[in-house]
C-alpha positions in Angstrom: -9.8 46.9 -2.6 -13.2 47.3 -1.0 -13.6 44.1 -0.6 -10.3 43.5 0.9 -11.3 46.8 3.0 -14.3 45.0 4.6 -12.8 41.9 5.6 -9.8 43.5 7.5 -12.9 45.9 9.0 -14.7 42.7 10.1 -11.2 40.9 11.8 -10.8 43.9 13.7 -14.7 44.3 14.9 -14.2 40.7 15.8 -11.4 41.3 17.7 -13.0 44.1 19.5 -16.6 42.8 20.0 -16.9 39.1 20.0 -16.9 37.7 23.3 -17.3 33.9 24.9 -21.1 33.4 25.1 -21.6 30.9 27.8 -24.7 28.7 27.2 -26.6 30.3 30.1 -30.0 31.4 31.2 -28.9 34.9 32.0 -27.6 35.2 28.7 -31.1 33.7 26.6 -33.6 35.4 28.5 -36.2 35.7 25.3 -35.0 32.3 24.1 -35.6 30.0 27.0 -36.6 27.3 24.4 -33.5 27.8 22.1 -31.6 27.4 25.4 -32.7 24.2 26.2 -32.7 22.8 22.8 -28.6 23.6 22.5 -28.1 22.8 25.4 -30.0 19.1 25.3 -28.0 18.7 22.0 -24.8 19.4 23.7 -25.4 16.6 26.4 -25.9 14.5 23.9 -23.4 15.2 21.6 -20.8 15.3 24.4 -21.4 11.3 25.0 -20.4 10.5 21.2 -17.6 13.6 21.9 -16.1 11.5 24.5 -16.0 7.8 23.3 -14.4 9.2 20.2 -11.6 10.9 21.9 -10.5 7.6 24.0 -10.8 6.0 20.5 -8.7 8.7 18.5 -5.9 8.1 21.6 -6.0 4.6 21.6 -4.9 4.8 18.1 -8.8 3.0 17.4 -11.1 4.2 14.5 -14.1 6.5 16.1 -16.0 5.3 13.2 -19.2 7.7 13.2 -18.9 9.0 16.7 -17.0 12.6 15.8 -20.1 13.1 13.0 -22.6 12.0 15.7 -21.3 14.5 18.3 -21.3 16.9 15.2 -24.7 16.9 14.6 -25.7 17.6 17.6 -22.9 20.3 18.3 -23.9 22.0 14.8 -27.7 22.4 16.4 -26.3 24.5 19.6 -24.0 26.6 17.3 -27.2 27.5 15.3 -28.7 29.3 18.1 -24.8 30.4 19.9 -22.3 31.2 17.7 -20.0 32.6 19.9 -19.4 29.7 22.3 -15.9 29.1 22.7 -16.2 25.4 24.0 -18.7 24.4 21.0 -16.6 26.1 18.4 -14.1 23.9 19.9 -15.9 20.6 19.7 -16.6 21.2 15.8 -12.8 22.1 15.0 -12.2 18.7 16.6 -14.8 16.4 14.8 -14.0 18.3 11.3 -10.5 17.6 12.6 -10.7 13.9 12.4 -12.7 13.9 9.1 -11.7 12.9 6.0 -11.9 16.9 5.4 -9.4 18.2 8.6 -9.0 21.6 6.7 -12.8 22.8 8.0 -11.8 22.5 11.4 -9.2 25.2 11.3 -11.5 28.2 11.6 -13.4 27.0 14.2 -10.2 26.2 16.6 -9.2 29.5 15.5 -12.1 31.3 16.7 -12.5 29.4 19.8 -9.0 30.1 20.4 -10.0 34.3 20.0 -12.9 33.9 22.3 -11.0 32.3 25.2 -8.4 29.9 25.2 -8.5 29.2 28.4 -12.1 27.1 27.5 -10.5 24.0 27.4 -7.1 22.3 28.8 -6.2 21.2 24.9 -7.2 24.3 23.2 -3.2 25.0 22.8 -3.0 21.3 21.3 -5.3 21.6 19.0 -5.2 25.2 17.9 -1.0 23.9 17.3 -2.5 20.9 14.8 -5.3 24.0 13.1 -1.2 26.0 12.5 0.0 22.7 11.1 -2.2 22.3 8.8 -2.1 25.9 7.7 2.2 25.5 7.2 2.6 27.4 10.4 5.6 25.4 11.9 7.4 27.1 13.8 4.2 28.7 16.0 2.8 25.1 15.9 5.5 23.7 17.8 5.1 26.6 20.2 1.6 25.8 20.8 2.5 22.3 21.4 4.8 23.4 23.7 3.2 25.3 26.1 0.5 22.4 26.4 3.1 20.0 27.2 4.1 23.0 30.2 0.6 23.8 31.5 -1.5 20.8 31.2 -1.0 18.7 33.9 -1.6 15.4 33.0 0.1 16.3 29.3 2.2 13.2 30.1 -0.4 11.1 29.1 -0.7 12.3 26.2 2.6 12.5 25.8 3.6 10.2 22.1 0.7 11.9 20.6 2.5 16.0 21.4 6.4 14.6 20.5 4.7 12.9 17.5 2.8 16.6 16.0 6.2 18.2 16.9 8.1 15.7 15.0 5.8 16.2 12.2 6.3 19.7 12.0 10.4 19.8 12.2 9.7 17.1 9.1 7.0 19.1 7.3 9.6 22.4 7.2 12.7 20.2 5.9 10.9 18.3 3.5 9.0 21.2 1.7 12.5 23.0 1.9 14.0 20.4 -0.3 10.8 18.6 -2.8 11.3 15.7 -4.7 11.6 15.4 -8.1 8.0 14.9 -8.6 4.6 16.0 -9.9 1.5 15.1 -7.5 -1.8 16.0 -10.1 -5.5 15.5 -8.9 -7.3 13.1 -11.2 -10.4 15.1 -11.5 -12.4 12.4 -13.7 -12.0 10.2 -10.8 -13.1 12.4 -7.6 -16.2 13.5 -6.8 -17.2 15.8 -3.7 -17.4 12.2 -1.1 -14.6 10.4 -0.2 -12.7 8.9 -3.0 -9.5 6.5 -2.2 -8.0 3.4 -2.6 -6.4 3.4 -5.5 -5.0 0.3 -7.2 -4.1 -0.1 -11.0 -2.6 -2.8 -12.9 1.0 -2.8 -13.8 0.4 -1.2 -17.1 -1.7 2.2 -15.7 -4.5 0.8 -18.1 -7.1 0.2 -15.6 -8.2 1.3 -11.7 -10.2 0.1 -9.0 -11.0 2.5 -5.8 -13.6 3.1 -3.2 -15.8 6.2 -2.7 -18.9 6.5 -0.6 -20.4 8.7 -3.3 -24.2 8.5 -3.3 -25.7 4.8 -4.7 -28.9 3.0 -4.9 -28.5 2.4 -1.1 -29.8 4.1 2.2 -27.6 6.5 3.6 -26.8 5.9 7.4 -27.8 8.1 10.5 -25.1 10.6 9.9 -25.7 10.7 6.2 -23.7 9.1 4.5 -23.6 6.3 2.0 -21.6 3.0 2.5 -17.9 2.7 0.7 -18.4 0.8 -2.8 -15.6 -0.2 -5.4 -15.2 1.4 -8.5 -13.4 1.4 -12.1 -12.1 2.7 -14.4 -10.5 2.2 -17.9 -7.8 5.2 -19.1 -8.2 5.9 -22.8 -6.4 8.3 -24.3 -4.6 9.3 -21.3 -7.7 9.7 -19.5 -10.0 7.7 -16.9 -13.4 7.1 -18.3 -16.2 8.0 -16.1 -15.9 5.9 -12.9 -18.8 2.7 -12.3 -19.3 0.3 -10.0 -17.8 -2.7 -10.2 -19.7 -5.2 -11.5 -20.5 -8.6 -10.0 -21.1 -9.6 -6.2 -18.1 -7.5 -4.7 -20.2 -3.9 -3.3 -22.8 -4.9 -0.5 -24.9 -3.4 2.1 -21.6 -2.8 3.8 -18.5 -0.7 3.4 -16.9 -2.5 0.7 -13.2 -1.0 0.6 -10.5 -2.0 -1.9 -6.8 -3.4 -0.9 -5.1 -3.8 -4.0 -5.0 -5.5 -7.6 -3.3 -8.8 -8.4 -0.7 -7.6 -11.3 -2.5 -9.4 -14.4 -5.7 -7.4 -12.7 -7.4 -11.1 -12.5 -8.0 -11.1 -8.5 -8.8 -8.4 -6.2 -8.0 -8.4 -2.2 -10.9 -6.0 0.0 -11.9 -5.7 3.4 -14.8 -5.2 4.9 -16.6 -5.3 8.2 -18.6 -8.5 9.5 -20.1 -9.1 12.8 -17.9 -6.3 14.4 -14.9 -7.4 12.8 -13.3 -6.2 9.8 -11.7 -8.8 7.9 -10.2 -9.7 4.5 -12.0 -11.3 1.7 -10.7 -11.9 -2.2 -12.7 -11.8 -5.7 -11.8 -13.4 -8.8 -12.8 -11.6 -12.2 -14.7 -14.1 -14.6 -15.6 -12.3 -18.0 -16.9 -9.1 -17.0 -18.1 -9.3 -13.7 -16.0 -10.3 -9.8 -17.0 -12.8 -8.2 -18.9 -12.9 -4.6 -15.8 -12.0 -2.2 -14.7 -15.2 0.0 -13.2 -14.6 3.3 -9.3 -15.2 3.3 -7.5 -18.1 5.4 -8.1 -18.3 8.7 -4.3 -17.4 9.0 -5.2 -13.8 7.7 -8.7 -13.2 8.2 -8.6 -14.4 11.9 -10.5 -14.0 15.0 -7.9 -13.1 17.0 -8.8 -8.9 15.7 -9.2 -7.1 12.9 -7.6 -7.1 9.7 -7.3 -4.4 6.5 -5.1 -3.2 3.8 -3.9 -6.7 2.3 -1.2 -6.6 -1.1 -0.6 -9.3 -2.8 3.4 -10.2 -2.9 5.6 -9.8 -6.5 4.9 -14.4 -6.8 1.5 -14.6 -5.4 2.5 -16.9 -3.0 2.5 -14.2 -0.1 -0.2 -12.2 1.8 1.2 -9.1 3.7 -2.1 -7.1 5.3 -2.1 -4.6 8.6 -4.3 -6.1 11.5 -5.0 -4.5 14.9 -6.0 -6.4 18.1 -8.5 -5.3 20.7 -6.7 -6.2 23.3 -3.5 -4.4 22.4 -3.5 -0.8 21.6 -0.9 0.0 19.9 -3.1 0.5 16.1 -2.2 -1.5 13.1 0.4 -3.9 12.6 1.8 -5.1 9.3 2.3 -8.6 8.6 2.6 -11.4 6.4 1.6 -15.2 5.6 2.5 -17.3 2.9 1.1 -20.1 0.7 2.1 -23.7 1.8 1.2 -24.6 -1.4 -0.6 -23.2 -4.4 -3.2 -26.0 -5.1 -4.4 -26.6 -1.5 -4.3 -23.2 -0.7 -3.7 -23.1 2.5 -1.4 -20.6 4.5 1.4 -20.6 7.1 1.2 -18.7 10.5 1.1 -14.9 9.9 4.3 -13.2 10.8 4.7 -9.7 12.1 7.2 -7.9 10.5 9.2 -6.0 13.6 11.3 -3.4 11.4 8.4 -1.5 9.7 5.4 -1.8 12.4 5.4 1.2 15.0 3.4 2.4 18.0 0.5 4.4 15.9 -1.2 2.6 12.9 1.0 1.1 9.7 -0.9 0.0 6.6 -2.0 0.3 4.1 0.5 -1.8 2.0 1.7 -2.2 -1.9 4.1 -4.5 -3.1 6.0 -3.4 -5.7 6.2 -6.6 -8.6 10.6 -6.5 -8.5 10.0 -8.3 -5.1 12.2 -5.8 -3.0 10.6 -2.4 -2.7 7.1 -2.2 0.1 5.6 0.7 -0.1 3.8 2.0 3.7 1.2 4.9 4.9 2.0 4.8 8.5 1.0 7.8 11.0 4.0 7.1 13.4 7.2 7.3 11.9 8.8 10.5 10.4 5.8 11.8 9.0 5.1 15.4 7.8 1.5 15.1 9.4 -1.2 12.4 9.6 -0.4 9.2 7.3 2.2 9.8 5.2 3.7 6.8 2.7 7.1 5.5 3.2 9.2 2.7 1.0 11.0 0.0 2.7 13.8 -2.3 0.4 14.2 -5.9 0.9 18.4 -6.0 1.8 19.3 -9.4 2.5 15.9 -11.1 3.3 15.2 -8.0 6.0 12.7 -4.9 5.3 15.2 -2.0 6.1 13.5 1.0 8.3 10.8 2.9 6.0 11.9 6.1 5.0 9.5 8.9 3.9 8.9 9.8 0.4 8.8 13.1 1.0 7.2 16.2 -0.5 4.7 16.8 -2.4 3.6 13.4 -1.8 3.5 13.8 1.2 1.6 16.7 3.1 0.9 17.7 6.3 -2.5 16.4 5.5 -3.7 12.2 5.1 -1.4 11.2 2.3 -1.8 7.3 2.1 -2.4 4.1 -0.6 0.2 4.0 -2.9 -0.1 1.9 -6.1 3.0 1.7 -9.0 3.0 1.1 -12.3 5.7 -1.7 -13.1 8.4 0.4 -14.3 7.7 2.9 -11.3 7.4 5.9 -13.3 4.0 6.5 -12.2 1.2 5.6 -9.0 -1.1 6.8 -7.5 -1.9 7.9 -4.2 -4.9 9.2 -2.0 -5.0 12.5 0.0 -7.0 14.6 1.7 -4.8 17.8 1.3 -5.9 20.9 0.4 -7.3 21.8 -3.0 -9.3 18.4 -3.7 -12.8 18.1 -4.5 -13.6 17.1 -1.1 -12.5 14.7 1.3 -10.3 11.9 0.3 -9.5 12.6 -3.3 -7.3 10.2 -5.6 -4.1 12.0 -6.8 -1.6 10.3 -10.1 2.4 11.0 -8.9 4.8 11.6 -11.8 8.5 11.1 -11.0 10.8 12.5 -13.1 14.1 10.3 -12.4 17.5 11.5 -11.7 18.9 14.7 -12.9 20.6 15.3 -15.9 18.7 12.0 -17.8 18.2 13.1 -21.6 16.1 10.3 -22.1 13.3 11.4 -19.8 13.1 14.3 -21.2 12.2 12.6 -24.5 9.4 10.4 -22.8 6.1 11.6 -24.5 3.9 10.9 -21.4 5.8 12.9 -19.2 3.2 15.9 -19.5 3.4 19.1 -18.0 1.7 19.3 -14.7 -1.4 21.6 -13.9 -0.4 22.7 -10.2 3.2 22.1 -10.1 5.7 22.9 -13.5 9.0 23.0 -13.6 11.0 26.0 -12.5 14.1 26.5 -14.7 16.0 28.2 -11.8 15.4 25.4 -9.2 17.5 22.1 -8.9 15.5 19.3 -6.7 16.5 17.1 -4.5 17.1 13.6 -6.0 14.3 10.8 -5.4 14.8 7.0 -5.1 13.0 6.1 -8.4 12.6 2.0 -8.6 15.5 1.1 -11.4 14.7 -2.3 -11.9 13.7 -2.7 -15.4 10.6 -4.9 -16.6 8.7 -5.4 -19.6 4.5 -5.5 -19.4 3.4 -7.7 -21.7 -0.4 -7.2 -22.6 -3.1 -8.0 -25.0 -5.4 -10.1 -26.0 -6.1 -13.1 -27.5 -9.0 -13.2 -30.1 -10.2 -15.4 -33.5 -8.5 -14.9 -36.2 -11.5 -14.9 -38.5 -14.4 -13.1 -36.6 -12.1 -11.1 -34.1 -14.3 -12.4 -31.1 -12.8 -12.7 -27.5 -11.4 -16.5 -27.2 -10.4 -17.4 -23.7 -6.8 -19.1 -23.7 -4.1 -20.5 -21.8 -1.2 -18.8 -21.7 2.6 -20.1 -20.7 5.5 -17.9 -20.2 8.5 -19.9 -20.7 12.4 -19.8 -19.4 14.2 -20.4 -22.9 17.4 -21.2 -21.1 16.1 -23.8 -18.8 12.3 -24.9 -20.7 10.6 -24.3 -17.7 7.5 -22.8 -17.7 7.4 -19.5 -14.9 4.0 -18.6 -15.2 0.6 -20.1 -16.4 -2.2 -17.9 -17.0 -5.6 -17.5 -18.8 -6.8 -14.6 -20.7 -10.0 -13.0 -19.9 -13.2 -14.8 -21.4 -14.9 -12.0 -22.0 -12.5 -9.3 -23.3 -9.4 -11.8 -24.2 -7.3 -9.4 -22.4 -4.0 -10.7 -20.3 -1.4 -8.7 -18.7 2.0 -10.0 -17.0 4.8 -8.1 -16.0 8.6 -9.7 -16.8 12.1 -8.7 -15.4 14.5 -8.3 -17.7 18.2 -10.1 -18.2 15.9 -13.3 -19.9 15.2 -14.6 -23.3 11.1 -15.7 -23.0 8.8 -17.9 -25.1 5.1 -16.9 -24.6 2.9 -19.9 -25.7 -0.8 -19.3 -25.9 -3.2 -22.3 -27.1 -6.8 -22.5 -26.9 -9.3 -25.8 -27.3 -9.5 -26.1 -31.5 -6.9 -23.0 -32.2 -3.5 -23.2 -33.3 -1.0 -22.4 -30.8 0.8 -19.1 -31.2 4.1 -18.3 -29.6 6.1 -15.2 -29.0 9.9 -14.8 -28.6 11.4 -11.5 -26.2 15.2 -11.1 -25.6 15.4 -8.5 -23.1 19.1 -8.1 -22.1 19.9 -6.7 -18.4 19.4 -3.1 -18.0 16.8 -2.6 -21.0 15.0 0.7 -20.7 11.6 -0.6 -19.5 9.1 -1.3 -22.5 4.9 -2.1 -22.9 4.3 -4.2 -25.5 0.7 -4.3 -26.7 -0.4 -7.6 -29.1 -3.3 -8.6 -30.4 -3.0 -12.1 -31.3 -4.8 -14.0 -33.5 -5.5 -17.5 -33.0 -6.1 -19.8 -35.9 -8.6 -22.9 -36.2 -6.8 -25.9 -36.8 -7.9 -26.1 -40.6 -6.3 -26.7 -43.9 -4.2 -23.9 -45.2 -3.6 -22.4 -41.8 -0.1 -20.8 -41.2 1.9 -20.2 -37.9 5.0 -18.5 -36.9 7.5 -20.6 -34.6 9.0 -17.1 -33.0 10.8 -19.7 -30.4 13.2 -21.7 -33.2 16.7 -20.3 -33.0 19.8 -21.6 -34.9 22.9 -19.7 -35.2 23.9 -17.1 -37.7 24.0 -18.9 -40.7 23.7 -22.0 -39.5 20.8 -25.0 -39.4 22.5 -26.5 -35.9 18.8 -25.9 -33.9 20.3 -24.8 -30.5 18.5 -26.1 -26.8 16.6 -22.7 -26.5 14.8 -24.5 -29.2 13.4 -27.3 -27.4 10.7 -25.9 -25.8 8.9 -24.7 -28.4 9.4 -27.6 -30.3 8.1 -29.8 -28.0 4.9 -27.6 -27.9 4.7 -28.5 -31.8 5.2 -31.9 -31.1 2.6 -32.4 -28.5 0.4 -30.7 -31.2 0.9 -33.6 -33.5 0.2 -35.8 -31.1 -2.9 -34.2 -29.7 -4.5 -34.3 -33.7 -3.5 -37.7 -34.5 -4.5 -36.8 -38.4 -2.8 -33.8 -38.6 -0.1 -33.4 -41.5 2.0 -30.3 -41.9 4.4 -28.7 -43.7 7.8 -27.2 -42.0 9.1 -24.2 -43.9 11.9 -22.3 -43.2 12.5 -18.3 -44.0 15.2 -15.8 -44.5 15.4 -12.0 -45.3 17.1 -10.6 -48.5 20.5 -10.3 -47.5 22.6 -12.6 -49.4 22.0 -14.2 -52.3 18.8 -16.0 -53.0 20.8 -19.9 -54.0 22.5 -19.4 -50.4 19.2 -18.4 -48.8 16.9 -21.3 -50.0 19.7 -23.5 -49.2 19.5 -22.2 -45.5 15.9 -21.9 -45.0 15.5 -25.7 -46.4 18.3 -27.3 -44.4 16.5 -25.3 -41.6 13.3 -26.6 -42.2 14.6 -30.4 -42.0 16.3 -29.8 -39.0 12.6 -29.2 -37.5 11.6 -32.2 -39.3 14.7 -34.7 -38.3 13.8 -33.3 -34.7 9.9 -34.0 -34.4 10.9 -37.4 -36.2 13.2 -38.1 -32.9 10.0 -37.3 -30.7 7.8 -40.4 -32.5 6.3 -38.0 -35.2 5.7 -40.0 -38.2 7.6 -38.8 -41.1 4.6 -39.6 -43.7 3.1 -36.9 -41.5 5.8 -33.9 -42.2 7.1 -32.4 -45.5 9.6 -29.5 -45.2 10.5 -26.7 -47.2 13.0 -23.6 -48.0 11.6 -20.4 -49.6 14.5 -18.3 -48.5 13.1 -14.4 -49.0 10.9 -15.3 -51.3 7.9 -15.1 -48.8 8.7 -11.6 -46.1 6.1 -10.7 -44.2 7.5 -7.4 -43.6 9.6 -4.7 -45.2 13.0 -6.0 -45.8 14.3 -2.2 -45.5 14.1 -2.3 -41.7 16.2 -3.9 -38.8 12.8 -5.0 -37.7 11.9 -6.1 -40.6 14.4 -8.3 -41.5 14.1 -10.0 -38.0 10.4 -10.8 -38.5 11.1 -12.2 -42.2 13.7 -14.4 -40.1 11.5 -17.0 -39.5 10.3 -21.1 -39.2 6.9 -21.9 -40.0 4.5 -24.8 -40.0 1.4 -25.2 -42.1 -1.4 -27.2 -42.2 -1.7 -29.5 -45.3 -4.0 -32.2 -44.1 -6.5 -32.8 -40.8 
């Protein structure tokens, strides 16, 4: 109570005493020197002041100039704390950091000692009430600079655009989302922290932060943007480090976003005035030295930032701005000609997403039909907000917000999915971070009335935002397209070392291989991301290995699923055993069917490769049954394989075959799962 006593005693002796101390020599009579010092510091500060301000309404980036002009601002305030202009000039250059919130009380007071100190004091004191939630007297501050400024026409997009913003901000924090919006603590640090982009399992994230390094800081004092990552273990990011290899420079190195198998990374960063887009390749460990995109998207005809790669790689959609246009970023796209060569089509602005203020950055999500956007112009609750666009038709339909929490009256932009859309991550600048941009995880919760979500595990209770039992939130759009990420790694059977491998994921329908891959060399890890409503063969093989292969079935509208694997490849010795997950006959029947093909054509190719090899073909059953009908299935089985790699050329001195029935399960023959694991053709090696 006291101390509640002595603040509302100091508001009132503000209101009563403080008064607009003009920087004059009547008013510094026994501080000539102080005078002069503020006052030279304003002059120059104002020039920075200035060239910013046409920037910030040319929709340009100011770059350093607000924090130049706030330097020298923050040296006249130190000897003139009551000058309503000055207090003016640092609500504006806090306004346009990456930390808008510590602007507010310096409009404010500026406001209290005259208002009449500058013709946009009511514009700006209406965005200092925006960000505090103040609406409705917002608006009415925009308003009455719109009636008593008279060139207010000029500025005219910028005053229906913060009016817009707050008519959004009230409807949409009226009506939330169904989601949580958690700061990632172990990520942020007191700088600027943003960014964010994750492979499509959530296990690993790359972002920038110009946290202090091993570098200079600049004039203003700060350090250039780096990329950093992280690995999540146990639910939690490890402690963020730099990313190794040549990627992080002298210059502001900022991330775009992650290929979805986390192999390739898209930045940006600045050269010879221009900022353009360069890509890295992770080999082992460490990234490779960025090269500069295409000509086609890193061009010379302005500057370009914020690239995604598309769901098939063959696409590059990126935001790029030109000099002699004003009218901020515009997204676009160019695609791959061709895949070997490289080489990439004219770029293509896309019309229905781009607007009049600054669109980018992008994320694709990996179905193919979903864009995510942070865009400043459209109907946003204040500063960037992120938007999704659908592909209908082969058109982007008009971006609609997100909505709140996610988005804020404050910078809420980068957006970055996790494959089955349950979870991203986002970066924001809203109140309650650790200091400027701070990287945020979103949670959605789905559609009411879903039992199974309520089952989920991972959906954890949220620190800032629980759920209210009496409260029933507005629906979100929450991505329903269902995928499967398919991770691992690939390692030696024998000493459990890292072995680098090929990898093909195969159409069992068709035979046709969809993707080709290689696990890391390093690590051995591989991710890939697969729709469902396919049956797939996953064939990895490695120089001196066995090949192994993998069989999933996943049926249209399967709940999305991670599988993890370790697999362990074999050396191509006698005695060494391997599954054939991709043989399929009918129940009860030694008929191979097509879907077959594939794999054993991988098998035969094998025997071809290793000219001496000799093998023996078994075939497998689970318990059920008897055991006279079981052998006598598994055997006739087991020739089938044989009469088929006979057709390809294999010489038949070469193959034996054989039908153990149940008499060899590699799993429990109690379980469903079981059972379909004991289900199995197997070749051996008897000879090499």
């Amino acid at each position: 109570m006291k101390n509640y006593l002595l603040i509302i005693s100091a508001f009132f002796s503000f209101h009563i005493f403080a008064q607009n101390i003009e920087f004059k020599s009547a008013n510094f009579k026994d501080d000539k020197e102080g005078l002069k010092k503020a006052t030279d510091a304003i002059k120059s500060g104002e020039v920075f002041f200035l060239e910013a301000n046409t920037a910030i309404f040319a929709t340009k980036d100011p770059g350093i100039k607000y924090k130049k002009a706030l330097q020298q601002f923050e040296i006249a305030q130190k000897v003139n704390a009551n000058n309503a202009l000055n207090n003016l000039r640092i609500g504006i250059c806090h306004s346009y950091s990456t930390d808008p919130g510590n602007g507010i009380p310096f409009i404010k007071k500026a406001y209290e000692l005259d208002k009449a100190c500058d013709p946009f004091m009511e514009y700006y004191y209406g965005y200092a009430l925006q960000l505090e939630g103040k609406f409705d007297d917002a608006i009415k501050s925009y308003q009455t600079f719109e009636t008593s400024y008279k060139k207010a026409d000029e500025f005219g997009k910028f005053v229906t655009l913060h009016i817009n913003e707050c008519k959004n901000a009230k409807a949409a924090i009226a009506a939330p989302i169904r989601a949580w919006v958690d700061n990632v603590e172990s990520l942020n640090s007191e700088f600027d922290d943003f960014a964010p982009s994750i492979t499509t399992d959530g296990g690993e994230i790359v972002f920038t932060s110009n946290r202090p390094n091993q570098k200079p800081a600049n004039e203003v004092g700060e350090y250039d943007k780096d990329i950093y990552t992280s690995s999540a273990s146990n639910l939690k990011w490890e402690k963020p480090q730099a990313i190794k290899g040549g990627v992080n420079s002298n210059k502001d190195d900022v991330s775009n976003n992650l290929s979805f198998d986390g192999t390739k990374m898209l930045i940006h960063r600045e050269e010879n005035g221009q900022t353009d887009i360069f890509e890295s390749v992770l080999k082992g460990t460490t990234w490779s030295d960025p090269v500069k995109m295409h000509f086609q998207i890193s061009s010379t005809k302005g500057s370009e930032a914020y690239a995604a790669y598309s769901n098939d790689g063959w696409s590059i959609y990126f935001s790029r701005i030109s000099e002699s246009k004003g009218s901020g970023y515009d997204i676009m796209y160019s695609s791959m000609q061709s895949k070997i060569e490289r080489d990439y089509k004219a770029a293509q602005m896309i019309a229905e997403v781009n607007t009049s203020f600054n669109d980018g950055p992008i994320y694709l999500h990996i179905d193919g039909e979903t864009m995510y956007i942070a865009a400043q112009g459209r109907a946003s609750l204040g500063g960037y907000d992120i938007f999704v666009s659908k592909k209908v038709q082969g058109k982007w339909t008009t971006p609609k917000n997100l909505g709140y929490p996610i988005n804020t009256p404050y910078d809420d932009f980068f957006f970055a999915s996790t494959a089955n859309g349950k979870f991203a991550y986002i970066a924001s600048n809203r109140e309650g971070g650790k200091g400027g941009y701070d990287i945020y995880k979103v949670t959605f919760w789905g559609d009411e009335k879903m039992p199974h979500l309520e089952s989920e595990d991972y959906l954890l209770a949220s620190s800032i935002m629980p759920i209210k039992d009496n409260q029933v939130e507005a629906k979100v759009d929450v991505n329903r397209k269902s995928f499967t990420v398919f991770k691992g790694k690939t390692i030696d059977a024998i000493s459990k070392k890292a072995v680098e491998a090929p990898i093909d994921i195969i159409d069992n329908t068709t035979g046709s291989i969809i993707e080709t891959f290689t696990s890391n060399s390093a690590t051995g890890k591989f991710i890939i991301t697969l729709a469902s409503g396919k049956n797939y063969g996953i064939s990895v093989r490695a120089d001196g290995y066995l090949f192994h292969s993998e069989n999933f079935d996943l049926p249209k509208g399967a709940a999305d699923n991670l599988v993890d694997k370790t697999i362990e490849l074999k050396n191509i010795k006698i005695g060494s055993t391997i599954a054939l997950r991709n043989i399929f006959f009918d129940t009860g029947k030694s008929v191979l069917r097509p879907e077959s093909n594939a794999e054993l054509d991988r098998l035969v190719k094998l025997m071809k490769d290793v000219p001496n090899l000799k093998i023996e073909i078994s075939g497998h059953t689970d318990n059920t049954g008897s055991a006279t009908i079981n052998n006598e299935l598994s055997k006739s089985r087991a020739e089938a394989v044989v009469t088929y790699l006979k057709s390809k050329g294999v010489a038949a001195a070469r193959m034996t075959s054989e039908g153990y029935g149940s008499t060899k399960p590699i799993a429990s023959n109690e379980t469903t799962v079981g059972k379909q694991e004991n289900r199995r053709t197997e070749f051996k090696i008897t000879g090499n």
